[in-house]
N, C-alpha and C positions, 0 to 999 in steps of 0.2 A: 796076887802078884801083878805090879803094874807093867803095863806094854809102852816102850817110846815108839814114835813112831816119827817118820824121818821124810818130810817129803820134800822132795829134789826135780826140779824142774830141768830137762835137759837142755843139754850146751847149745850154745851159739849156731845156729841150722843154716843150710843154703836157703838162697832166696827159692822162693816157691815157682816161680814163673821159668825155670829150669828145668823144672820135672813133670810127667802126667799126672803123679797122684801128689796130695799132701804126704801119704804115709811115705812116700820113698824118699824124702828129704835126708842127706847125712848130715852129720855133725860138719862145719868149716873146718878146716886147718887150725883157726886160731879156736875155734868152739874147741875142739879137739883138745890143744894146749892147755888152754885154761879149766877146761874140768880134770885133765891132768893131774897140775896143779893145787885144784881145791881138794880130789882126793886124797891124793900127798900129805895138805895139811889137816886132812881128818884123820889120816893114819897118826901123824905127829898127836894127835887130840887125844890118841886112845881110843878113837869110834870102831864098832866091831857088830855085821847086823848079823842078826841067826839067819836073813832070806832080805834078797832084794828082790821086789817084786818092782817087773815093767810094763809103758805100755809097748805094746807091737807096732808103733812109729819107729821106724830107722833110727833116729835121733834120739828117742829114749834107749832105744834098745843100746846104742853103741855104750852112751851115756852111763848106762848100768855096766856094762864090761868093763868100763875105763875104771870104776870103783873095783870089782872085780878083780880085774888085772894088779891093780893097788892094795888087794887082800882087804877090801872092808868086808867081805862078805866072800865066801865058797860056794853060795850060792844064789845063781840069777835065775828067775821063772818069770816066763809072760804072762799078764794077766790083762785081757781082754776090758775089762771095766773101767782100766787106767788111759782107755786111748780116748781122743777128745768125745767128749758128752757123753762119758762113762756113769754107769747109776755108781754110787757109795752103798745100797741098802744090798748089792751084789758083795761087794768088799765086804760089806760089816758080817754079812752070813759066812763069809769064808772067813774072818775074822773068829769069829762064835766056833771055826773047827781046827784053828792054826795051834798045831801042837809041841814049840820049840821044845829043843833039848837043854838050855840055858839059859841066858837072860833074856827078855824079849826086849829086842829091837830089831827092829822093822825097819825098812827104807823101801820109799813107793817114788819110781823114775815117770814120772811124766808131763804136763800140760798144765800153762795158766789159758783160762782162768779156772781148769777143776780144780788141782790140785787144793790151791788157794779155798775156793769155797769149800771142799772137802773137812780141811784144818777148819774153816767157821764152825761147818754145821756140826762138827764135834766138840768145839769151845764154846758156842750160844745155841744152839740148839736149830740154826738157820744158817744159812749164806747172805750175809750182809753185804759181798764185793768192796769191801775195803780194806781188805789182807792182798799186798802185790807179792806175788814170788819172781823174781827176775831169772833171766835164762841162768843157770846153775845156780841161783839159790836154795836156799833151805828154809823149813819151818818145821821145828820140831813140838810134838805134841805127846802128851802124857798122859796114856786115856785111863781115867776112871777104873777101877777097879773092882766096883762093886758097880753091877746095874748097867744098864745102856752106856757105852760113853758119849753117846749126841747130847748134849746139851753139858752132859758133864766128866769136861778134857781139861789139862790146861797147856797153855802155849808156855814153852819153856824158851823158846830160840825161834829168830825172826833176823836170816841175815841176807843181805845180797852177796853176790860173790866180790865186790871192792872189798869188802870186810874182810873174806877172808884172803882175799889173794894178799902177798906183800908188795 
């Protein structure tokens, strides 16, 4: 059975020079609107994840409710690996024990540039930094079904959110 996997880089954030830590950063008012929005038009899409996993930034975490709230998913879990300079070979072992009830799809709320290299080293086998995921973008990946998926995924969906907003 093949897994999609859904990475989502979260909304539009406060400027940084506002807060003591990077991780307390919220979502803006308009970050807010707009991933609103994009959720909306994933419900319209038919998208539906068996788990959103986030990372523990303020900004992803909202990020992930606002899907939540939008019923792409029942359920939200933090996962420590997704917040910036998170290892993947963490994800892939919990990966190796994620036991949905239905179809597997997946949606992982966090950080360019992982996210982004994350999708590489599952599509070529490395992170080449030439995958951009823009603040609420998506890149959806189809991992392998037989065998490791690092090197063998494939990228089905590569959008910014102009694309999908109207």
């Amino acid at each position: 059975m093949s897994t999609n996997v859904y990475f989502i880089r979260h909304g539009i954030a406060a400027d940084a020079e506002n807060y003591v830590t990077d991780a307390e950063r919220p979502l803006t008012e308009v970050g807010d609107r707009k991933t609103h929005k994009i959720a909306q038009k994933f419900k319209q899409l038919g998208l539906h994840f068996n788990l959103i996993l986030t990372s523990p930034l303020v900004r992803a975490n909202q990020t992930a409710k606002i899907f939540q709230a939008n019923k792409l998913s029942s359920k939200v879990e933090e996962f420590s690996p997704l917040a910036p300079g998170g290892d993947i070979n963490l994800w892939l072992q919990w990966l190796e024990t994620w036991q949905p009830q239905a179809n597997r799809e997946l949606a992982l709320v966090g950080h360019q540039p992982d996210l982004a290299n994350w999708a590489e080293i599952l599509i070529w086998g490395e992170a080449r930094q030439v995958l951009i995921l823009k603040k609420a973008g998506v890149i959806g990946v189809s991992l392998g079904s037989v065998g490791s998926p690092v090197g063998n995924s494939q990228m089905f969906w590569l959008t910014p959110p102009r694309f999908i907003l109207d």
